[in-house]
GUTORNU-120278 format. One record per residue (C-alpha): residue number from 0; residue in three letters; chain; z, y, x. Coordinates in steps of 0.001 Angstrom, whole numbers. Example, Ala and Ser with C-alpha at 12.3 -4.5 7.8 and 13.67 -1.06 7.14 Angstrom:
<num 0; residu ala; chaine A; up 7800; north -4500; east 12300>
<num 1; residu ser; chaine A; up 7140; north -1060; east 13670>
This chain:
<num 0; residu unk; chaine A; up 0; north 0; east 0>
<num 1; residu unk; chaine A; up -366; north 3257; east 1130>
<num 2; residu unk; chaine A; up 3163; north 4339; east 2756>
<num 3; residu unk; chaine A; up 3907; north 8052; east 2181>
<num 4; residu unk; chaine A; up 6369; north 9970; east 3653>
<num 5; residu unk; chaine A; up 8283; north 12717; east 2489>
<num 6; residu unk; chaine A; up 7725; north 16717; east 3241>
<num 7; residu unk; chaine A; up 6697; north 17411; east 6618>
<num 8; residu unk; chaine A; up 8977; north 20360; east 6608>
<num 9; residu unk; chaine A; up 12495; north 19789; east 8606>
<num 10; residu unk; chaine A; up 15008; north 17360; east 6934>
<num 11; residu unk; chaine A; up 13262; north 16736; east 3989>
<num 12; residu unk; chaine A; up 15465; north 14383; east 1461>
<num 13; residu unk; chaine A; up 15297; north 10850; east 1628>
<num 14; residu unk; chaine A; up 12837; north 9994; east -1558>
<num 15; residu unk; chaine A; up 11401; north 13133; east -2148>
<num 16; residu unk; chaine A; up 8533; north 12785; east -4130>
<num 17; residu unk; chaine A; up 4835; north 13825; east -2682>
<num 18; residu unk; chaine A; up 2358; north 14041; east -5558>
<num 19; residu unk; chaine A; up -1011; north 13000; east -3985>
<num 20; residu unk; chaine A; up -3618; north 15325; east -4343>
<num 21; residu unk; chaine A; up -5743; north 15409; east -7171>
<num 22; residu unk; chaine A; up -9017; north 14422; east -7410>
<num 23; residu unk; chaine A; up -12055; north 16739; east -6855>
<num 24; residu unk; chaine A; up -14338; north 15457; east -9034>
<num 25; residu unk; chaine A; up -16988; north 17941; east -8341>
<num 26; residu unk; chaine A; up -17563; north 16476; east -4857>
<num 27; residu unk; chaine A; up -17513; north 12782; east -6016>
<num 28; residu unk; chaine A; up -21047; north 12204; east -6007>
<num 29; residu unk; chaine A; up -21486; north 13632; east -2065>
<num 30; residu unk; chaine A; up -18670; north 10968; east -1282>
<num 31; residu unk; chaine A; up -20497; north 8127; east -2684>
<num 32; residu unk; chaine A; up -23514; north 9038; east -1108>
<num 33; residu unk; chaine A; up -26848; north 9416; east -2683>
<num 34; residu unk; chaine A; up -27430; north 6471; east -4408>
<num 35; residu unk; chaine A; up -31234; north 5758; east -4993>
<num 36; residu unk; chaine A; up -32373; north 5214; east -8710>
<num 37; residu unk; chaine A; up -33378; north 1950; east -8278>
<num 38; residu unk; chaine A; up -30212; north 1020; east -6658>
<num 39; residu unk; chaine A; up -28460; north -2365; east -8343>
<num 40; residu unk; chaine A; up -25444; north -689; east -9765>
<num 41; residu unk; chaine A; up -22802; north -4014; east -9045>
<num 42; residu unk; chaine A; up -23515; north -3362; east -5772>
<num 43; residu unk; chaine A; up -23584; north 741; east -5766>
<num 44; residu unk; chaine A; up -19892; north -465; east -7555>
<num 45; residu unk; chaine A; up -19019; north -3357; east -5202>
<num 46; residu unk; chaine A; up -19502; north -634; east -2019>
<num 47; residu unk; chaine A; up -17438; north 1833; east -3721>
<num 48; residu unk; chaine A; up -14760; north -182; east -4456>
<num 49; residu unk; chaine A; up -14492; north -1704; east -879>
<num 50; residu unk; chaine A; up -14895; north 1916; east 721>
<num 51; residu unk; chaine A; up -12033; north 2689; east -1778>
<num 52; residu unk; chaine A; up -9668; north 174; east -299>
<num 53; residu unk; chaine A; up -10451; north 875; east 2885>
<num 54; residu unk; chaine A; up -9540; north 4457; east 2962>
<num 55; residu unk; chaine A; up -5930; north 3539; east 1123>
<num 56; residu unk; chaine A; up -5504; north 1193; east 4261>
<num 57; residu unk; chaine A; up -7039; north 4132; east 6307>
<num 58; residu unk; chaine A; up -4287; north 6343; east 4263>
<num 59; residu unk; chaine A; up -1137; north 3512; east 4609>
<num 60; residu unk; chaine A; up -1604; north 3357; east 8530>
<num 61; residu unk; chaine A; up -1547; north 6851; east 9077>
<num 62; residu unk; chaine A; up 1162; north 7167; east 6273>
<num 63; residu unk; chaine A; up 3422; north 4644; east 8407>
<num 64; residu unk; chaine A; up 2923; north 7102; east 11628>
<num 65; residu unk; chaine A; up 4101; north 9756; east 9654>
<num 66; residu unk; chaine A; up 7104; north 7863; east 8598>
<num 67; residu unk; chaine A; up 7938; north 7045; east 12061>
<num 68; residu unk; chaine A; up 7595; north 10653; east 13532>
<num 69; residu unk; chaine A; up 9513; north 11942; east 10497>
<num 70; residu unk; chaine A; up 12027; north 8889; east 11434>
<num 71; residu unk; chaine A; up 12096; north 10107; east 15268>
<num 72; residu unk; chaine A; up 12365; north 13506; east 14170>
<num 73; residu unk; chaine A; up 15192; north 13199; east 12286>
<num 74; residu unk; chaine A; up 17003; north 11278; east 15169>
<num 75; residu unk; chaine A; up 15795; north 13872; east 17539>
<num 76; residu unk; chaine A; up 17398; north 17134; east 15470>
<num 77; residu unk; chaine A; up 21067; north 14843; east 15612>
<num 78; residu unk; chaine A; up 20319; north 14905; east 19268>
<num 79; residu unk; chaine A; up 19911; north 18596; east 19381>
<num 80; residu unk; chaine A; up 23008; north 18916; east 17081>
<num 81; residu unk; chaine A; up 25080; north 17159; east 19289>
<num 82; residu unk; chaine A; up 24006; north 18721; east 22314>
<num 83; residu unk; chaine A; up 24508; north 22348; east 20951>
<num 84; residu unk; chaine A; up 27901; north 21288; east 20011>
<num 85; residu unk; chaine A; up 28590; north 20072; east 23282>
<num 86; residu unk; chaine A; up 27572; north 22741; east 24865>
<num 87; residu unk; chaine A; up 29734; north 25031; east 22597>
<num 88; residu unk; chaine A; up 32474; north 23305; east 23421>
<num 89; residu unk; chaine A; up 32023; north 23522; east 27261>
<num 90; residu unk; chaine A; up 31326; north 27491; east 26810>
<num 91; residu unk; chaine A; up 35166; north 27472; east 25444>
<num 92; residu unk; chaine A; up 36389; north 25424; east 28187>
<num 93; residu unk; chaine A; up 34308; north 27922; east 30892>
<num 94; residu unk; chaine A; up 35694; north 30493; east 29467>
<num 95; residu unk; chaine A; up 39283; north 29497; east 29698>
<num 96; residu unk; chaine A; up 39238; north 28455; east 33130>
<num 97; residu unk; chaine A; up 37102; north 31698; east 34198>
<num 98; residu unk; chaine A; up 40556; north 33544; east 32312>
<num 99; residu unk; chaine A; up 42961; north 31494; east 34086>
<num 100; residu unk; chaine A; up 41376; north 32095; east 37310>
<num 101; residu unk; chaine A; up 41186; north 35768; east 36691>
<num 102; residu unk; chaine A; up 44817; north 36264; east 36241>
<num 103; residu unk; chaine A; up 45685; north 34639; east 39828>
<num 104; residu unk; chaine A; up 42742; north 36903; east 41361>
<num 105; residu unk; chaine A; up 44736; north 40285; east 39229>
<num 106; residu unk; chaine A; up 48050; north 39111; east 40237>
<num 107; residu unk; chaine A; up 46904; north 38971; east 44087>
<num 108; residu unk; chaine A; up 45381; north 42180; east 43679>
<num 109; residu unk; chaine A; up 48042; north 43890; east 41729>
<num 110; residu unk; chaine A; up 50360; north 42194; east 45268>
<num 111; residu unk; chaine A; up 48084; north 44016; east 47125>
<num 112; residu unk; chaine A; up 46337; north 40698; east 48558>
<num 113; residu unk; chaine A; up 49254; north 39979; east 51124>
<num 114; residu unk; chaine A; up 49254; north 36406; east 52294>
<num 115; residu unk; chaine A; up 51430; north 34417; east 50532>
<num 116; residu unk; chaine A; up 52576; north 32649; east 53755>
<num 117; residu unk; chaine A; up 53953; north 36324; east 54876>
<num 118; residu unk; chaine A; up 54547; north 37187; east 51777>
<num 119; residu unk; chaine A; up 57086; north 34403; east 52125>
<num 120; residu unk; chaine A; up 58283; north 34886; east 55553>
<num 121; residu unk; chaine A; up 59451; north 38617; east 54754>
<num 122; residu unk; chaine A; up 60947; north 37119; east 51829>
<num 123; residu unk; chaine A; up 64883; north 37718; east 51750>
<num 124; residu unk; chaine A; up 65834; north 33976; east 52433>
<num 125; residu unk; chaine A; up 64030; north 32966; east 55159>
<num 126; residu unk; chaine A; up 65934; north 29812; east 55294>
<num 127; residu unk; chaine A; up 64256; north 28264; east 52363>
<num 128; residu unk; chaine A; up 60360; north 28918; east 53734>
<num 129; residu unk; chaine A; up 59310; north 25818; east 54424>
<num 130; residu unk; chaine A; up 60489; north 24124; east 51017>
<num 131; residu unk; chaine A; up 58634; north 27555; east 49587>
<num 132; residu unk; chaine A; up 55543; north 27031; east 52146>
<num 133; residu unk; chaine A; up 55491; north 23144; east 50635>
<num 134; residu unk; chaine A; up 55333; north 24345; east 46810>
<num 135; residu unk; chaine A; up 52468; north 27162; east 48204>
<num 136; residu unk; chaine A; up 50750; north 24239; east 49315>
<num 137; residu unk; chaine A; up 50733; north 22545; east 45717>
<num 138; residu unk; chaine A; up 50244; north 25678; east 43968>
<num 139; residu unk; chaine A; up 46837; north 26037; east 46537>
<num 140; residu unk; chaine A; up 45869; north 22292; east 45504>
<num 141; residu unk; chaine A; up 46044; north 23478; east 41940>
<num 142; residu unk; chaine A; up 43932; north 26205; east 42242>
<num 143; residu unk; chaine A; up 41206; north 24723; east 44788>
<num 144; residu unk; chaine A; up 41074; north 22215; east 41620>
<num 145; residu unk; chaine A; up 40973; north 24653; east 39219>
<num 146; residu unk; chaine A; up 37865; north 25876; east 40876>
<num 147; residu unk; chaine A; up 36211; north 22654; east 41147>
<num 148; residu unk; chaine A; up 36599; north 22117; east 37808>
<num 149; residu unk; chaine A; up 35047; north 25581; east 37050>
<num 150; residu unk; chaine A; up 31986; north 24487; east 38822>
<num 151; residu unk; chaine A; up 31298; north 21253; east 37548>
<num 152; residu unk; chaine A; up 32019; north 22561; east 34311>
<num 153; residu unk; chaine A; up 29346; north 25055; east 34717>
<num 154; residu unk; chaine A; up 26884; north 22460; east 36142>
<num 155; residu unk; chaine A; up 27915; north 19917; east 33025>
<num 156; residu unk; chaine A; up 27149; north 22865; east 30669>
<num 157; residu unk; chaine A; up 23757; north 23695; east 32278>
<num 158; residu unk; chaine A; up 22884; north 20140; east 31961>
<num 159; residu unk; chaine A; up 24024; north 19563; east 28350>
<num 160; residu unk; chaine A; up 21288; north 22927; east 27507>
<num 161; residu unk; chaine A; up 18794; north 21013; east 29512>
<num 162; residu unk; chaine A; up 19101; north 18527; east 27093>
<num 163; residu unk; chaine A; up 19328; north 20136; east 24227>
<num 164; residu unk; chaine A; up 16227; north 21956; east 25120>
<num 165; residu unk; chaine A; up 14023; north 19096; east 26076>
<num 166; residu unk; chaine A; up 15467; north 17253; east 22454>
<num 167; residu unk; chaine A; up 14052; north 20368; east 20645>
<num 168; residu unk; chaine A; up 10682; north 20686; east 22208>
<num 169; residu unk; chaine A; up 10109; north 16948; east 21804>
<num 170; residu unk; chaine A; up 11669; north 17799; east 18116>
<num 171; residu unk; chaine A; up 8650; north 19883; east 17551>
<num 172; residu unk; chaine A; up 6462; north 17915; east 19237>
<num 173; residu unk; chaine A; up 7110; north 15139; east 16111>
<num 174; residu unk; chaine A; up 6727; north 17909; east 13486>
<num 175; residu unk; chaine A; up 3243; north 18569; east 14684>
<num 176; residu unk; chaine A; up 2357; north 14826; east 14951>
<num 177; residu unk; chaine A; up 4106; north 14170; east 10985>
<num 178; residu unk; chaine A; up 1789; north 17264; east 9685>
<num 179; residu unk; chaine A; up -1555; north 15543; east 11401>
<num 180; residu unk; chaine A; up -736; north 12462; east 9972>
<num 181; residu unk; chaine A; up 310; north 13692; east 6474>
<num 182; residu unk; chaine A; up -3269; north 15672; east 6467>
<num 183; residu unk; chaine A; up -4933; north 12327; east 7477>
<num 184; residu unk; chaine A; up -3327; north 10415; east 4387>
<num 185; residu unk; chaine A; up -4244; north 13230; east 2369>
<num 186; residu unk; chaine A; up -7580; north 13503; east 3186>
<num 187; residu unk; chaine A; up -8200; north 10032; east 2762>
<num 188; residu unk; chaine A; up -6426; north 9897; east -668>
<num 189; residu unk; chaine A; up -8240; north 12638; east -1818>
<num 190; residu unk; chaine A; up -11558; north 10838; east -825>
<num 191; residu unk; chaine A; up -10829; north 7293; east -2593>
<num 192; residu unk; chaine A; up -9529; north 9301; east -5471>
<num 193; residu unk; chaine A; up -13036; north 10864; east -5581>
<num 194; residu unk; chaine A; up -15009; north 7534; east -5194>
<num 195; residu unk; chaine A; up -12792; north 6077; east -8167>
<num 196; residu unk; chaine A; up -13489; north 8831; east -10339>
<num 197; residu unk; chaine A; up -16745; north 8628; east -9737>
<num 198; residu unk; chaine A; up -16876; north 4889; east -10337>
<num 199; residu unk; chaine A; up -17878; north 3889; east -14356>
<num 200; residu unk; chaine A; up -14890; north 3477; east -16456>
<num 201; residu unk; chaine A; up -15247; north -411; east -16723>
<num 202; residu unk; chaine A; up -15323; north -809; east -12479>
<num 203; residu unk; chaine A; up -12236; north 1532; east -12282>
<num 204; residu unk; chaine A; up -9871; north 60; east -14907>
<num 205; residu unk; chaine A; up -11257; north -3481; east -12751>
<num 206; residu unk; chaine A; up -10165; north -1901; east -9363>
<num 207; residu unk; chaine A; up -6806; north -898; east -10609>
<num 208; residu unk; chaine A; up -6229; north -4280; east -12427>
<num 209; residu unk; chaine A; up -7106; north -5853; east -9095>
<num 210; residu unk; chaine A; up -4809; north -5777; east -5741>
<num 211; residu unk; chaine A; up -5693; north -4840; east -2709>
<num 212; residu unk; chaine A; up -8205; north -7211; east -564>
<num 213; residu unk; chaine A; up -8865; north -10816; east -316>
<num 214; residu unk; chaine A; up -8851; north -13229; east -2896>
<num 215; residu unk; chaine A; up -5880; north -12908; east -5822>
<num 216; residu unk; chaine A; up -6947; north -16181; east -7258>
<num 217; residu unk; chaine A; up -5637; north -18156; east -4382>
<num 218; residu unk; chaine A; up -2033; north -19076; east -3992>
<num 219; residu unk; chaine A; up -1048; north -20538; east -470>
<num 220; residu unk; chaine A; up 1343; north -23322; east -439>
<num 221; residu unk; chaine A; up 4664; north -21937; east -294>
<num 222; residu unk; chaine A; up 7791; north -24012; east -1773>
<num 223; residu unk; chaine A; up 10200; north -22627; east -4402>
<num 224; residu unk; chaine A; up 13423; north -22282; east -2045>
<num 225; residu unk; chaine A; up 16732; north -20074; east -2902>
<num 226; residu unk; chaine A; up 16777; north -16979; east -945>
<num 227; residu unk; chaine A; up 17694; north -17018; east 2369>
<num 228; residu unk; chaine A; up 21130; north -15621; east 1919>
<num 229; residu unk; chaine A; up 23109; north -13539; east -274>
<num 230; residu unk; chaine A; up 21760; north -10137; east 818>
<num 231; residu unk; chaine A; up 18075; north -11463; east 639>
<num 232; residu unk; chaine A; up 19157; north -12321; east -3315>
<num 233; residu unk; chaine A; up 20698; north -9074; east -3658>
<num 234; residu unk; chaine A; up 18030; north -7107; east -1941>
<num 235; residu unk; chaine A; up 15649; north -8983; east -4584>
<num 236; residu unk; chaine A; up 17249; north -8070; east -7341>
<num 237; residu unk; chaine A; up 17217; north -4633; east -6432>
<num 238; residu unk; chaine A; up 13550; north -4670; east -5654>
<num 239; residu unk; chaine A; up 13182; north -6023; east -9003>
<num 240; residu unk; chaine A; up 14657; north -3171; east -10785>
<num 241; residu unk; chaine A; up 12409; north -565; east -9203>
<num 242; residu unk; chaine A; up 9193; north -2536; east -10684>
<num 243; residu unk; chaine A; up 7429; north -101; east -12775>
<num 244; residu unk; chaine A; up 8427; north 2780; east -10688>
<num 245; residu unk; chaine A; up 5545; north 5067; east -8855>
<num 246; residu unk; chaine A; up 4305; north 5162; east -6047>
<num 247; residu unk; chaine A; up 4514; north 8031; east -3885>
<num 248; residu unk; chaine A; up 3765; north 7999; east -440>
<num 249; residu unk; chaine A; up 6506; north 9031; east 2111>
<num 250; residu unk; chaine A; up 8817; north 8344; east -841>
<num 251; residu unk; chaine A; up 12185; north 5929; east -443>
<num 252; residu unk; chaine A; up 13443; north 6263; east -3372>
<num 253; residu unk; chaine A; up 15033; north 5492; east -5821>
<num 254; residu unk; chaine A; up 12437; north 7777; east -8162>
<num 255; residu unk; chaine A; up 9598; north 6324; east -6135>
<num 256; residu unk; chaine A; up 8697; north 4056; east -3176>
<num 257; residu unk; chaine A; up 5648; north 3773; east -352>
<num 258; residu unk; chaine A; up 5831; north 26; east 1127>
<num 259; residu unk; chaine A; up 8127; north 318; east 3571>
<num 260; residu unk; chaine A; up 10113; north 2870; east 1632>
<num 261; residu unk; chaine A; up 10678; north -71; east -968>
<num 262; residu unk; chaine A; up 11735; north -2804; east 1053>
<num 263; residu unk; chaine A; up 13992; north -228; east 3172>
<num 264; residu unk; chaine A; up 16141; north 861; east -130>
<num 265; residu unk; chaine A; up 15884; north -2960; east -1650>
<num 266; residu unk; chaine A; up 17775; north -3774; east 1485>
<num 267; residu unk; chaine A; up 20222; north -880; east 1164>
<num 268; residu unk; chaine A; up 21094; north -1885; east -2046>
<num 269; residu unk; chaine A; up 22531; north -4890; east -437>
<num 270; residu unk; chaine A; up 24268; north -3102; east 2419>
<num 271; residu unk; chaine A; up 21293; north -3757; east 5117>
<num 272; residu unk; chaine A; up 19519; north -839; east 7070>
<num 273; residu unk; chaine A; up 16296; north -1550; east 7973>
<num 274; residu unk; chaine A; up 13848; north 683; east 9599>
<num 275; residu unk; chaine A; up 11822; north 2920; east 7966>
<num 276; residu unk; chaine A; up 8222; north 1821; east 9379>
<num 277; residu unk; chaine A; up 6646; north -1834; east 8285>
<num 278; residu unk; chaine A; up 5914; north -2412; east 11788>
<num 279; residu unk; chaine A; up 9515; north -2008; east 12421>
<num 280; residu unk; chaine A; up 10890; north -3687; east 9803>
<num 281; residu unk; chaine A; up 8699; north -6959; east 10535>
<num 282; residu unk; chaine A; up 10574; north -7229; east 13712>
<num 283; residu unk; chaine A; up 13982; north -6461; east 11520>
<num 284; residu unk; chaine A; up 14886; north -10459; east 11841>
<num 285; residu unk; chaine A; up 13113; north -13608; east 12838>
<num 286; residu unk; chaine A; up 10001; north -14689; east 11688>
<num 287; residu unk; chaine A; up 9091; north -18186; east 9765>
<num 288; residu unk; chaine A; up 6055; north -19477; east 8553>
<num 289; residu unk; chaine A; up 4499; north -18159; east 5333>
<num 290; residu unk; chaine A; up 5131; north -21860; east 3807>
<num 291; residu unk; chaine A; up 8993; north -21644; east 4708>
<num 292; residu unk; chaine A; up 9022; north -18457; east 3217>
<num 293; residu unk; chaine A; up 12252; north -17803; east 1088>
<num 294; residu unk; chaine A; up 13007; north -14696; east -1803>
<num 295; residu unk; chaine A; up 13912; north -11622; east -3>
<num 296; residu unk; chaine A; up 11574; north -12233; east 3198>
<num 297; residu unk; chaine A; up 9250; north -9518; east 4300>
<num 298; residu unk; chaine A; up 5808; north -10363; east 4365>
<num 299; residu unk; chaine A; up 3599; north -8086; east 6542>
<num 300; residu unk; chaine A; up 175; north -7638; east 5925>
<num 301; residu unk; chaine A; up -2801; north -6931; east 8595>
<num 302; residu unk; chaine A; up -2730; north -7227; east 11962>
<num 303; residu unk; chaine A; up -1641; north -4167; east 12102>
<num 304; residu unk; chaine A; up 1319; north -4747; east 10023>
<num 305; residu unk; chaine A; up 261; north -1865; east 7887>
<num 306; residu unk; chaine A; up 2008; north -3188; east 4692>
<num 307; residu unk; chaine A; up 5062; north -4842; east 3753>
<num 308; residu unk; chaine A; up 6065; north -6448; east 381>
<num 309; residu unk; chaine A; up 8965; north -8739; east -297>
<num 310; residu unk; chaine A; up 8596; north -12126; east -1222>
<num 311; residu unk; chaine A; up 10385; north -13046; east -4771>
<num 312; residu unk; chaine A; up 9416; north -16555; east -5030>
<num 313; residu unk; chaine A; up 6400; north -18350; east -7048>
<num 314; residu unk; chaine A; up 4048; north -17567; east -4648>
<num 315; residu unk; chaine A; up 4563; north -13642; east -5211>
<num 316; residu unk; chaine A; up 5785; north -10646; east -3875>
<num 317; residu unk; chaine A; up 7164; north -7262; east -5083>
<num 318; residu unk; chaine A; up 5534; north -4351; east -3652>
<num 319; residu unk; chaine A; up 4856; north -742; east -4034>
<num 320; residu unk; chaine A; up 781; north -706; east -3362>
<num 321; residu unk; chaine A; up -1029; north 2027; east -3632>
<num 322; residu unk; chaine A; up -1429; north 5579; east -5096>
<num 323; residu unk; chaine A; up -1487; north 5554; east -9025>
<num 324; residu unk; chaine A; up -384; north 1275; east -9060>
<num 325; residu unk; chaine A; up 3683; north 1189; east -9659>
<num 326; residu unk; chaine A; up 5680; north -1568; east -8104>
<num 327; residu unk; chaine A; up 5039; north -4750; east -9351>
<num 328; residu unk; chaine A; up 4244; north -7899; east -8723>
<num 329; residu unk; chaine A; up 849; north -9561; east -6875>
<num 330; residu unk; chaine A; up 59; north -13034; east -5083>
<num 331; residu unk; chaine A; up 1302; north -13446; east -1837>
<num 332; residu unk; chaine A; up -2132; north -13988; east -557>
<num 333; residu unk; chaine A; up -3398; north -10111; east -1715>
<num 334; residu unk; chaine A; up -4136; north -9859; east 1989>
<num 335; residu unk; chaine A; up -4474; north -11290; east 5166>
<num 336; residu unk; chaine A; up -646; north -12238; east 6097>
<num 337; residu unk; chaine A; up 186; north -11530; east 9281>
<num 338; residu unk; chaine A; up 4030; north -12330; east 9637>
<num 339; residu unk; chaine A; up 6773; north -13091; east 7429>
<num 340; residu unk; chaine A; up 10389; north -12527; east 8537>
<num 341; residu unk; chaine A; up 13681; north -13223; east 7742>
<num 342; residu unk; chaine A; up 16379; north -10504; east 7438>
């Protein structure tokens, strides 16, 4: 399905809901292409229809990049948070020491700067110099650390900006790669949503009846086990309530889901935190073979691992899979399989 992601503007909330763009059904007929008069409709329809599903897998891979810079770009402004915070801190605990060590320097100069080994020596009891010389010495120690711990302070803070600087500017760095990618899903959303429109009404309501790609009449093998534990039941159950729900791309929900976005909440639900990306979350366990495959697995799709679903049992999965299709239900075999694992 095509994965959306949320706003690309700084800490968007979790879920929020992206309408895709509407169609522009005055440039529908350049998209298709200028079909020739004699051309056989079925296949004018057949090439639409494929270029259609290839531009929502077009869509759901750049979709999942956004979701990972927006991911990264969240961890990246607790980074800067932290750092700042840090660094505040250290500014407080300059500043003391730098106060500290001004009162010795304006209580030598208010003594006029005489050495306090004279100053001791001219002292009225001469007899107790050297257990006065020995406390000097400690009271010299102190200080000597007191400026040692002034520099490294200093150094620590200057290090803890350094950081906080490079966190930032890689920080923006991921807000510029989550806008490109959210104008590449857009773009190509806007472009299948122009080939569909353009489509007759009998080929579109058969497009949106149908999956994705690859044959929905076959079911593979795959044995009617129990889940694979009690979170994979209870993340199942919760994927089962969202059926019906929309899809909106960048979206975890609970008002709407992308692929990943689904399977990422389902899992919450049942007190597991997955990643946000499908190609993360197929490496969120270990992985069995699709005939061992138990309600609650994740079943990625494409080499690419561009979509995730969650297996339910019966040879089916729950998914959220495309633009304008709610969750629901579709044969594990919608596409090519590439992995199924076990949280």
């Amino acid at each position: 399905m095509v994965s959306h992601r949320r706003s690309t503007q700084p800490g968007p909330n979790r879920g929020a809901r992206i309408t895709v763009l509407s169609a522009a059904a005055a440039t529908a007929a350049a998209t298709l292409g200028a079909a020739t008069a004699n051309a056989d409709p079925q296949d004018t329809s057949r090439s639409a229809k494929a270029r259609v599903d290839r531009l929502y897998s077009e869509a759901e891979r750049a979709a999942e990049q956004y979701n990972a810079a927006d991911e990264n770009a969240g961890r990246l402004r607790g980074e800067v948070s932290r750092a700042r915070d840090r660094a505040a801190r250290g500014q407080e605990h300059l500043n003391r020491l730098r106060t500290a060590l001004g009162s010795v320097v304006s209580a030598q100069y208010r003594s006029g700067g005489l050495d306090p080994s004279l100053a001791l020596l001219l002292s009225s009891d001469p007899d107790t110099y050297l257990d006065r010389a020995a406390t000097l010495d400690r009271l010299t120690e102190r200080r000597s650390a007191e400026v040692r711990e002034l520099q490294q302070t200093q150094r620590t803070l200057a290090q803890t900006r350094a950081e906080a600087a490079r966190a930032l500017a890689e920080l923006e760095r991921n807000r510029a790669a989550a806008t490109r990618h959210k104008q590449t899903v857009e773009r190509k959303l806007t472009q299948a949503q122009q080939l569909l429109d353009a489509l007759p009404a009998v080929d579109r309501a058969d497009f949106e009846r149908a999956s994705r790609s690859g044959r929905y009449d076959v079911f593979p093998a795959v044995a009617d086990l129990p889940a694979g534990s009690a979170r994979a039941a209870a993340a199942v159950a919760a994927a089962r309530q969202a059926l019906g729900r929309p899809y909106i791309w960048g979206a975890d929900g609970p008002g709407g889901f992308d692929c990943s976005g689904l399977t990422q909440w389902a899992y919450a639900q049942a007190g597991v935190s997955l990643p946000r990306t499908s190609q993360a979350q197929r490496y969120a366990g270990h992985l069995v073979p699709l005939s061992e495959a138990r309600p609650g697995d994740l079943v990625a799709y494409r080499a690419d691992a561009g979509h995730i679903a969650m297996y339910v049992g019966n040879g089916q999965v729950i998914h959220a899979p495309y633009p304008g299709a709610p969750v629901r239900y579709d044969p594990v075999g919608m596409m090519p399989v590439s992995s199924v694992t076990r949280v």
